[in-house]
Residue, then its C-alpha position, 0 to 999 in steps of 0.5 A: x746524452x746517451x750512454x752518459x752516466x751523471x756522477x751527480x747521485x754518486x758526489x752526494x754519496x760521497x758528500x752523506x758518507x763524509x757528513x755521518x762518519x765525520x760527527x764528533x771527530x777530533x782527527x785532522x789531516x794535514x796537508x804537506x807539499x813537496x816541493x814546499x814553494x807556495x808558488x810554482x811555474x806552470x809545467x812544473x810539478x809537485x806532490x800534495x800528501x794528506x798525512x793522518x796520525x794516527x794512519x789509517x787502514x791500507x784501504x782509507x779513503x781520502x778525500x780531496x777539496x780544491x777551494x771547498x769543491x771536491x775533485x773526484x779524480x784525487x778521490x781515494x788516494x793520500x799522494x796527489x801528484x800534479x804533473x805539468x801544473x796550469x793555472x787551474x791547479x791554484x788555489x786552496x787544497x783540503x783534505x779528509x778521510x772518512x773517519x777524520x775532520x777536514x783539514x787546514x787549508x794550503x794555498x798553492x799559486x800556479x804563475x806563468x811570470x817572467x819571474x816569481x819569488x818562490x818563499x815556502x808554503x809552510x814554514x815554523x819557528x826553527x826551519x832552515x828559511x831558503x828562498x829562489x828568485x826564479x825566472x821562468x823554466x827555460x829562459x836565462x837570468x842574472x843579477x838576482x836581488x833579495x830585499x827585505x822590506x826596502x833594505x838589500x839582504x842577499x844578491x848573486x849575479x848567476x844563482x837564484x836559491x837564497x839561505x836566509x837564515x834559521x827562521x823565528x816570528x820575526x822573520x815574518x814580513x814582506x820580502x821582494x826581489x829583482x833579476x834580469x830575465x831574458x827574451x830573445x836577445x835581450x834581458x828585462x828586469x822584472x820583480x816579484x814580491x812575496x809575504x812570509x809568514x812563521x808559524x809558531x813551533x809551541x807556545x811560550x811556556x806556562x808553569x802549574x804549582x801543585x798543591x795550589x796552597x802551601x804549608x811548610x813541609x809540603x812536597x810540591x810538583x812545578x810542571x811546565x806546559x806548553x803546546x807544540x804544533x800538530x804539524x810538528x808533533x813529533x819535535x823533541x822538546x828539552x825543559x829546564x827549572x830555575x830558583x832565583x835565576x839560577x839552574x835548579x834542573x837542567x835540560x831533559x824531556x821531564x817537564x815536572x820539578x819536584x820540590x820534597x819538602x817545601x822549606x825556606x831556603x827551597x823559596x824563591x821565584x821559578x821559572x821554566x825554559x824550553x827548547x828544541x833538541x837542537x837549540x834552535x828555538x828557545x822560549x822561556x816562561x814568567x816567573x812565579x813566586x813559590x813560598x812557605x813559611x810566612x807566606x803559604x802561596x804562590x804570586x807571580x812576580x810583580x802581581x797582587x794578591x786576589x782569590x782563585x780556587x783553582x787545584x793548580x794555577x797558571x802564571x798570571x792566576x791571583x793566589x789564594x789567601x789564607x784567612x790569617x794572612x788575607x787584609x779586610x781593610x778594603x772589606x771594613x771601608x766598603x761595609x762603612x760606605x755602605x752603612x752610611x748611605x743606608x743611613x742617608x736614604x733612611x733619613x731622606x725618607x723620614x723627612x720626605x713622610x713627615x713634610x709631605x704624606x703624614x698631613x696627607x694621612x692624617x687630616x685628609x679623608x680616603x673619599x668624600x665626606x659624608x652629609x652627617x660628618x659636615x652637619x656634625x661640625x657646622x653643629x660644633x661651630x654654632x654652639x662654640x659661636x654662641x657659647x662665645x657671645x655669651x660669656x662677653x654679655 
C-alpha cells in the first residue's frame, strides 16, 4: 500500500546487530515481574523489567521476545508495563540487550475466569510463599478454600490472600482452591488448580581439603563452596565448620577453615553448614574425613579407598594413597589370574600343533610331487622287494 513503510528490512537489522554483538557473551538478563502472580485477570496491570548486572550504559538497548517473537513496541526499553492485559499479553517473556545473552523465560497467563488461583511466578527457598483465591475484578466472593493436594490448608469466608508459609523444595506441588463467585443475584462455586514450583536459593555445600595429601605438620585450608542463584545473587550467605560434630568456626561470611599445623588431635570428620543471614534456609554439607599421622589422606565418611590426582577434592572424591599405605593384595590376584590363563592358552596351542598341523608339515609336500621324487620311491620299494626274496631263498 502507498505511503506504508514495511519494518521487515528494519527487524533483520535488529535480528544481525543482536546475532554479532551477543558471540561469546556470558551476560543474562533476568526477567522479574511485578506484581509476582504467574496468572492475572484481563484488565489488570502488571510490569515486566529486564534486570542486567552489571547494568548497562543509560542509553542500552533492550530487546523484548513474547513466546521467541520479538515485539517491536517494547523495543528499547528495560520497564514493560502492560495496562489493561487481554489474553494475547500471555505467554513466555525474554529479554536481551545487545551486548547480553537472551534471558530465561516467565511465563505470564492472562485468564477471564470466574475464579483463578494467583500462586507466584518466581519463588526460591526462603521466600515468604502467599497466594489469592481471586475471583474476577468486580464481582463479589466468599467462603474461600485452599487445598494442598486433597488435605484443606487455609479457608476464609470474605478474604482471599493466603500466607503459606516460608517456602523450601517441599513446598512445591499442586495446590487448589474453592470459592463461591457471584452472577447477579446468585453465587456459583467454582475452583482453580495451580503448580507451585520452589526454585533452590544455592546448592547443598560441598567441602575442598587443600593440600590433597597430608603429612602431619601440614597447614591445611577446608573451604566450603556452594553456589547461589543468579537471580538472588545478592543474598548474603553465613558459613560454619564442624570436627566430629562439634562447632569448630561459627557462623561468618568466610567460607575457609584454616587448620595451622595438621596434628592428631586436629583429625576427625568435618563438615560445613551454610545459611541465610536470616536462618531461614540452612543446608548442611557431608562429612570428610581429614587425617595425619597414620593416615595421610582424606576419605569421605563411610567410603573406600580409590585413586585421584586431583590438587583439591570434593566430597565423594576417592583419596589418593601413598605407596606405603596402599594394599596390592587386589593387584597380586589379578597379575596370578592372568599368568594362569596365559599358561592355559599357551598349553592349548601346543596340543593343538602337535595333534594337528606338525603331520600337516612335516609329512606333507607344500605342492604336487614331482615324477623324479615318485620314481625315485617305486625304486626303493622294488629293490627293498627283491632284497627280501632273497634272503628267504
Amino acid at each position: 500500500m502507498a505511503g506504508t513503510i514495511s519494518m521487515a528490512p528494519l527487524y533483520f537489522v535488529f535480528f544481525f546487530l543482536l546475532v554479532t554483538a551477543n558471540e561469546g557473551s556470558s551476560i543474562k538478563p533476568i526477567v522479574s515481574i511485578d506484581p509476582n502472580w504467574a496468572t492475572i485477570f484481563t484488565k489488570e496491570s502488571v510490569t515486566l523489567t529486564c534486570n542486567v548486572d552489571p547494568p548497562g550504559p543509560k542509553d542500552q538497548i533492550y530487546y523484548w521476545y513474547r513466546d521467541n517473537q520479538i515485539v517491536p513496541m517494547y523495543l528499547g526499553t528495560n520497564i514493560v508495563k502492560i495496562d489493561r492485559a487481554s489474553k494475547e499479553h500471555g505467554g513466555s517473556y525474554q529479554c536481551q540487550t545487545v551486548t547480553s545473552d537472551k534471558s530465561d523465560p516467565v511465563r505470564l497467563q492472562v485468564t477471564s475466569s470466574w475464579l483463578t488461583l494467583k500462586v507466584p511466578g518466581i519463588l526460591f527457598e526462603g521466600d515468604e510463599l502467599s497466594v489469592a483465591c481471586a475471583g474476577y475484578p468486580g464481582y463479589s466472593a466468599r467462603d474461600a478454600v485452599l487445598y494442598r493436594g486433597n488435605e484443606v490448608i487455609a479457608s476464609s469466608p470474605s478474604e482471599a490472600v493466603f500466607l503459606v508459609g516460608t517456602a523450601n523444595m517441599a513446598t512445591s506441588g499442586s495446590y487448589r482452591c474453592t470459592r463461591q463467585v457471584k452472577d447477579g443475584v446468585i453465587y456459583y462455586s467454582y475452583s482453580s488448580e495451580e503448580i507451585i514450583s520452589v526454585k533452590e536459593l544455592f546448592s547443598k555445600p560441598v567441602m575442598k581439603v587443600n593440600p590433597n595429601h597430608l603429612t602431619e605438620g601440614d597447614h591445611v585450608t577446608i573451604t566450603c563452596d556452594t553456589k547461589l542463584s543468579p537471580h538472588r545473587e545478592t543474598t548474603e550467605l553465613q558459613f560454619a565448620f564442624y570436627r566430629n560434630g562439634h562447632n569448630v568456626q561459627g557462623f561468618s561470611s568466610v567460607n575457609t577453615f584454616h587448620v595451622p599445623s595438621m596434628l592428631l588431635q586436629n583429625s576427625g570428620n568435618y563438615a560445613c553448614e551454610v545459611r541465610t543471614r536470616n536462618n531461614t534456609v540452612r543446608k548442611r554439607s557431608d562429612e570428610i574425613k581429614v587425617a595425619a599421622g597414620d593416615f595421610p589422606y582424606f576419605v569421605p565418611t563411610g567410603a573406600s579407598l580409590d585413586s585421584s590426582t586431583d590438587e583439591g577434592r570434593d566430597v565423594g572424591q576417592m583419596p589418593v594413597v601413598p605407596g606405603a599405605e596402599r594394599s596390592y593384595a587386589p593387584m597380586a590376584v589379578e597379575v596370578t589370574m592372568a599368568v594362569l590363563i596365559s599358561s592355559l592358552a599357551v598349553a592349548l596351542l601346543v596340543y593343538v600343533f602337535k595333534r594337528k598341523l606338525s603331520p600337516y608339515f612335516f609329512n606333507h609336500h607344500t605342492g604336487p610331487a614331482s615324477s623324479a621324487s615318485v620314481k625315485a620311491s617305486e625304486n626303493r620299494k622294488d629293490m627293498s622287494s627283491r632284497y627280501t626274496d632273497l634272503t628267504v631263498v
